[in-house]
Every structure is written in structure tokens, then in C-alpha cells.
N, C-alpha and C positions, 0 to 999 in steps of 0.2 A: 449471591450468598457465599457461594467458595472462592469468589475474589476476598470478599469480606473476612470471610475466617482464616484465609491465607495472608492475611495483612496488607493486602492492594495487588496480590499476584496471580493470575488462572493459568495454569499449568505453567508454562515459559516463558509467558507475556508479561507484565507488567500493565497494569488496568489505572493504581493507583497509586501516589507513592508511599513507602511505608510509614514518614511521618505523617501525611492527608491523614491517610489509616487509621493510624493511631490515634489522631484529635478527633474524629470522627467519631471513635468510640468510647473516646473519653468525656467523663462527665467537664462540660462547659458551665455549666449553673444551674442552683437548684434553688428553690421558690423560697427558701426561709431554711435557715439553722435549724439543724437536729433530726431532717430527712434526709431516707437514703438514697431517695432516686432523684436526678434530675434529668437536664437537658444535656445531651451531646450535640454534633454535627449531623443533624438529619435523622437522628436516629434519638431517643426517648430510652433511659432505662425504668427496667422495673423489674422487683425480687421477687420470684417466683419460687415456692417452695425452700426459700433461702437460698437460691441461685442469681446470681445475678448476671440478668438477661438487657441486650438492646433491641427496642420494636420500631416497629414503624408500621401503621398503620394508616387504611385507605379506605373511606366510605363515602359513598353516595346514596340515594334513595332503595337504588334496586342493585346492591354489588356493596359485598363487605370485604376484607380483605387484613391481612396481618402476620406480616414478618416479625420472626422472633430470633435472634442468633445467641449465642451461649459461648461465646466465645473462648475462655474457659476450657471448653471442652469437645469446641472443633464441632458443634452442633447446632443447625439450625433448623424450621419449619415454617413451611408459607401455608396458607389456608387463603381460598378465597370462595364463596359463595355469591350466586346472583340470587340470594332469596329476598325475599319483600313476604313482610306479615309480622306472625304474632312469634317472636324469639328468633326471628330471620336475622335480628340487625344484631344479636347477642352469638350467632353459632360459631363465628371465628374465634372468640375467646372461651368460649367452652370445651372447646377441640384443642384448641393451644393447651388450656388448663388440664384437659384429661392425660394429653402427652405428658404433662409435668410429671403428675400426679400417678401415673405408672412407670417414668423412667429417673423421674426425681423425687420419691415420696417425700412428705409435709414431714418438717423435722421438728420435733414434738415443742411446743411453746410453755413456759411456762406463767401459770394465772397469774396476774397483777393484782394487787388491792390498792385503793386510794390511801394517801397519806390524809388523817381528818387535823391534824394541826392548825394549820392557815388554808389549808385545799379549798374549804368552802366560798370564804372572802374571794380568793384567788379567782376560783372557777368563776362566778359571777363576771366577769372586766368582758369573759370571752364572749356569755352570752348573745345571741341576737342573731340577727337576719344579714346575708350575705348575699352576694351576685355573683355569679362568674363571670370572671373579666374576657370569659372568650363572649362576647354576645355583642351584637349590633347594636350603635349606643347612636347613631345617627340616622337611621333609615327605619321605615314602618317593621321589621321584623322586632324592633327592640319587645314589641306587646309581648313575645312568647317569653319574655323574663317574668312577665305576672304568674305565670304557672312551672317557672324552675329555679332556681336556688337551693340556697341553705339556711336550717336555722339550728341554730346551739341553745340548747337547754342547760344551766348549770346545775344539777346534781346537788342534794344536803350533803353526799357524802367528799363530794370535791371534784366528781366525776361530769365529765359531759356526757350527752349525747345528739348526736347531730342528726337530722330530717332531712330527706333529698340530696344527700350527698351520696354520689356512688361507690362503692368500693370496688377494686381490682382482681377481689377475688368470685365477690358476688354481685353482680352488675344490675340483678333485680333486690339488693336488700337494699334501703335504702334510710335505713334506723340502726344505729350504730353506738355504742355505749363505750368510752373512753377516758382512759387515767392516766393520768400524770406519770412522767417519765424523767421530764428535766424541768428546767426550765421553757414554760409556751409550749412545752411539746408532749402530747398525749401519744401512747398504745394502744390499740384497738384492744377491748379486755381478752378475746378469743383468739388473737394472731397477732403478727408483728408488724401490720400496718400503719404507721404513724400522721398525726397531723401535726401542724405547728403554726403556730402565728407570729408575722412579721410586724416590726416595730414593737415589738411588749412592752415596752418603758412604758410607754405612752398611759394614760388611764383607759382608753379604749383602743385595741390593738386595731391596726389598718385591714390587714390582710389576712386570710386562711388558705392555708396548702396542704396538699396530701402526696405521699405518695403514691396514691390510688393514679392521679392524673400528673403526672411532673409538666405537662405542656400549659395547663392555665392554675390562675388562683381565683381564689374568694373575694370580695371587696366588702367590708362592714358599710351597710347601710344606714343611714340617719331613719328615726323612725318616722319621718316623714314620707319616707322614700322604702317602705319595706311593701311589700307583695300584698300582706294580710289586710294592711290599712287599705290599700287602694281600691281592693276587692271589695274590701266593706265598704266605702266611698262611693265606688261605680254602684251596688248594687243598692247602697240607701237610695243615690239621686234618682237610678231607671223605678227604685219603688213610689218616689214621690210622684215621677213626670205621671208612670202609669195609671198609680189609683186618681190620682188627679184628673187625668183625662177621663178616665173610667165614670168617675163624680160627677162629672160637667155632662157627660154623652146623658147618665142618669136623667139629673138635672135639664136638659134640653129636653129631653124625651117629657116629662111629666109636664114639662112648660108647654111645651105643645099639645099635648092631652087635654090641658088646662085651658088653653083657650080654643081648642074645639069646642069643649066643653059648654065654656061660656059664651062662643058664639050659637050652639045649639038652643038654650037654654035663655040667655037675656039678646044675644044677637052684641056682643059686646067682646072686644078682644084682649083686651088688660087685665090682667091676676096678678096675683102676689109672685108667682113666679117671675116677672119679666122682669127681662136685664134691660140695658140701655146697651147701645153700639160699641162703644170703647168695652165694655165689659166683654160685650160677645169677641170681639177682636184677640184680648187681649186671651182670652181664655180660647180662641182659635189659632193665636200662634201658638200658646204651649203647648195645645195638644199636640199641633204639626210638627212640634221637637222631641213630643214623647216616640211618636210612629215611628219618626227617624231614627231615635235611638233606638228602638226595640227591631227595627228594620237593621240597623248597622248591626247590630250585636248579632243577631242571626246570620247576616251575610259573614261574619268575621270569625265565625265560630267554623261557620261552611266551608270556609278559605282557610284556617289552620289546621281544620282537620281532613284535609282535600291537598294537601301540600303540594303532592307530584303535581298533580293537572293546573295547579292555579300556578302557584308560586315560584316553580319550574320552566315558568315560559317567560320570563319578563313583565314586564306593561302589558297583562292580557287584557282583555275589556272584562271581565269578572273584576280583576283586581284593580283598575280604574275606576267600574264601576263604586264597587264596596267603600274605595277611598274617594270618592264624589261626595259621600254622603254625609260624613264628617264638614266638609264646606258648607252646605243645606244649613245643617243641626248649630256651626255659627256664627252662621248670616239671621238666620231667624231669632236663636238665643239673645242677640244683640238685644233686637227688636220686644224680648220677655225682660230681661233685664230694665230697653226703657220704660217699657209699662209697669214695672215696680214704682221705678223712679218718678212718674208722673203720678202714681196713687199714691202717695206719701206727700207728695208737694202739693197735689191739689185735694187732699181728702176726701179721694173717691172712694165707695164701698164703707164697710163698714170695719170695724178695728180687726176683729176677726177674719176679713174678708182680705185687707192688706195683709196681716198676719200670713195669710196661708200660701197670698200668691207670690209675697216674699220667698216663702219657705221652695217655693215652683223656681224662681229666679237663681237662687241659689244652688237648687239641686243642680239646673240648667246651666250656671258656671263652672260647676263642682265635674261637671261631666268632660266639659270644652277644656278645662283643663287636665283633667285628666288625660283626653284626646291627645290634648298638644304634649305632653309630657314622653305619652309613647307615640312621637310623629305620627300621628295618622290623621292629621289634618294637611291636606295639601297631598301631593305626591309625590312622595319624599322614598324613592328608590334605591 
């Protein structure tokens, strides 16, 4: 840190040199026009209190850590904690901010109002669901993008506000209400923290950046590809596999009753209950792919929210295990699908009856691909 503020020098030595130095702490690029903070040399700016400060920051599961300098003013501060829990992953920058906040107090902002002109039109283009481009885009972690992003609400009045986006000053607010400042580039209404969006020409702009984070951006998702659908998607198909199977077990259950029944009674095994063998088959795979899915979803739910011990060691056999299952669910689907396709072609069951197991087939794609979309088909590390 006192090489750093001395411009690459500790005491007599020479550590760095003073152009290194210099580019190091200069801003190198920033995620879109009309933000103040961006990328330096190793080092990340961001305005604090209306200071402008360089960090750099170091986290793992159990150890938070964050250097700040102020160059400026020949001032810096390290914080590191080894806490794990509830506001453990948050205490370095609350510790940075309180230093601010008693040696550089908040220099008074003043409230913005939206412009209602064109703002409304305007605001709408920004709308929609975002990703952050820091996230695994090839390997089974991509699923934890279903439960983080961004989404932009446009405002009547021209104003946005954004969902799940963090801000720099409050790392648990995560609802943010923002107006127009330039062009693409909004103010936070209560402070000076800005977003903006890259390519604006465009009718839907690409990317969203903040100074909250200068290290990554946002990416506009097609609505095919946003969070909320998928959830709805996963959650329609495991309600079809489930009650389906739920129906069937019913269904078996009273067929069997039934011809207790009728063997007690005439000594005869047939009722209006009974299916034929392809029936029972085909209604014995899908059950076998609902079990799985409600079997994977459980396991996968246990493993993201078990992170250190699973995901923390490699190829554990938890995590082999959990991603086996996904292979199971479509290797059998295959086999639901053909049995759509054979009741259709040979008019088995009745209209209703193909209807429904259509609807089983479907959900049963609907799922396999969702699978493969967030890799978790195969083991894909």
C-alpha cells in the first residue's frame, strides 16, 4: 500500500516504476459512456463519498478481504475477515464505508426528477432481464444464473428501476429507482451512482453497467432466455410429470382393489379398470422420469445450498452423483417421447388419453431441455 501511494517507491527502494504506477492507477476502461468508475491495472475504481478511490478486492467462501487507496490523499485501508455466515461476506465493505463516512463524510446530492417529454418511450427500449457476464456460461454452475441477474422496469414517469442489481453503497438493497441524466445513462434518485447502457443506437441496447461493479456488465436477454420463463417452464413440467404420476399410482391402486374385488366376489380378474401392457409400460416410464426429476431437483437444491463441502472439492461423488441423474431422466424421456409417438400412429388409448400423455411427453422435453441448456446433462466441470 505505501509503495502504491508513493508512486512504485518504499522508502529508498524502488518496487515499481513510476510510469507501471501510474497506469496502474489509471483508469484503462470503463464498461460504457457516461460512468465514473472503471478498470485500471489490477486495481478497480470506485467513488466513495465523492472520493475517488482504487480497490481491489479478494473473496473466497470462508476470508473476505479489500484494499482501498485514495491516492489523492496518501490514504489507504485493508480489511480482511475470515467470517462465513449471515453479513460475514458483506463486513469488509461496511468497515471500508464507515471509514469513509467518518473521515470523508457524504457530500450532499442533489434530488433529480425525470424529464416526462420522450422519458417514457425512451425508458421502455431499456426494459427487461439481464445476466451478468461474470457467470459460467459452459460448465454445470451456469444453473446459479436462474436465481441472479437483473431486471429493468420502465417507469410512466421515464424512470427505471432495477431488481437484483447491487449497489456499492448498499450491498443488501437490491431495488433501486433511476433517472435519466444523459443520454443511456441514469442517476440513482438518492446518490450519485450511475448506470448506463452500451450500444443505445440499437432498438434494444446490448449491455448494462454500473458503477456499483466496473469489473463486469449486464447482458440483455432474449425472452426466451430470461430467469422467470425458465422457472415457470421447469416448474409447469415437474407439475405435469408429478400429478401424473400421482394419477397413475391412484389409478393402479383402485385397479388393484378392483380386481381383488372381483376375484372375491365373481372369482374373475377384469374390470373397467385394466390397462393393457404397453399402457402400463408407457405410464411406468414417465413415472420413472417424474421420481428423477423431483429426485435431481432435491439433490441440486442440496448442492447449491451446501456449496463449500460439494462444490469446493472437485468431481466429488455427491456431485457426480446429482449429475448422473440428469443422464437417467434422458435416456428414459427418449423412451416417453416414443410412446407419444406410437399412440398417435397406432390409435391407442383414447383421444383424451393420447391428449394427456402428449402433454407428459412434452413436459418430459421441456425439462431435458432445460437440463441441457444449464449443462447439467453429462459432466460438464
Amino acid at each position: 500500500m505505501i509503495t502504491h501511494l508513493n508512486g512504485g517507491r518504499y522508502g529508498e527502494e524502488r518496487i515499481l516504476g513510476e510510469t507501471a504506477a501510474h497506469q496502474m492507477h489509471k483508469q484503462q476502461f470503463a464498461n460504457a459512456r457516461g460512468l465514473e468508475d472503471g478498470m485500471g491495472l489490477g486495481f478497480y475504481e470506485q467513488t466513495i463519498n465523492g472520493e475517488r478511490t482504487i480497490q481491489h478486492a479478494g473473496n473466497l467462501i470462508r476470508f473476505h478481504a479489500l484494499l482501498t487507496l485514495v491516492p489523492d490523499s496518501d490514504v489507504g485501508i485493508f480489511v480482511a475477515y475470515n467470517s462465513y455466515g449471515d453479513g460475514g461476506d458483506l463486513a469488509e465493505y461496511e468497515l471500508t464505508e464507515a471509514f469513509f463516512d467518518r473521515f470523508y463524510p457524504v457530500k450532499w446530492t442533489t434530488p433529480i426528477e425525470p424529464s416526462t417529454t420522450d422519458a417514457a418511450q425512451n425508458a421502455e427500449r431499456f426494459a427487461g432481464s439481464y445476466r451478468s457476464t461474470r457467470s459460467n456460461a459452459t460448465g454445470f454452475e451456469k444453473v446459479s444464473t436462474l436465481m441472479t441477474g437483473a431486471r429493468i422496469v420502465a417507469n410512466p414517469d421515464g424512470s427505471l428501476t432495477t431488481h437484483g442489481m447491487y449497489l456499492s453503497r448498499d450491498l443488501e438493497k437490491t431495488e433501486q429507482r433511476w433517472v435519466k441524466v444523459a443520454p443511456a445513462t441514469f442517476r440513482s434518485e438518492d446518490g450519485n451512482e450511475r448506470i448506463a447502457f452500451h450500444k443505445p443506437g440499437s432498438v434494444s441496447p446490448t449491455y448494462l453497467a454500473s458503477d456499483a461493479d466496473p469489473t463486469s456488465a449486464y447482458e440483455r436477454l432474449p425472452f426466451y432466455e430470461t430467469p422467470r420463463l425458465h422457472i415457470g417452464l421447469l416448474a409447469g413440467s415437474l407439475a405435469v410429470l408429478v400429478l401424473s404420476a400421482l394419477a397413475w399410482a391412484v389409478w393402479a391402486m383402485i385397479s388393484w382393489w378392483q380386481r381383488r374385488r372381483n376375484r372375491k366376489l365373481h372369482g374373475k380378474h377384469q374390470g373397467t379398470w385394466e390397462i393393457d401392457g404397453a399402457t402400463r409400460r408407457a405410464r411406468l416410464l414417465a413415472s420413472a422420469v417424474s421420481v428423477l426429476a423431483v429426485v435431481f431437483m432435491m439433490g441440486l437444491v442440496a448442492m447449491l445450498s451446501n456449496a463449500e463441502s460439494i462444490l469446493g472439492h472437485g468431481a466429488s461423488p455427491i456431485l457426480v452423483g446429482v449429475l448422473t441423474v440428469p443422464i437417467l431422466i434422458s435416456a428414459l424421456g427418449a423412451g416417453v417421447l416414443g410412446y407419444a409417438a406410437l399412440a398417435w400412429a397406432r390409435g391407442n388409448w383414447s383421444l383424451l388419453g393420447r391428449l394427456h400423455y402428449s402433454l407428459v411427453a412434452l413436459s418430459t422435453l421441456t425439462f431435458v431441455l432445460l437440463l441441457a441448456y444449464y449443462n447439467l446433462i453429462g459432466y460438464q466441470f
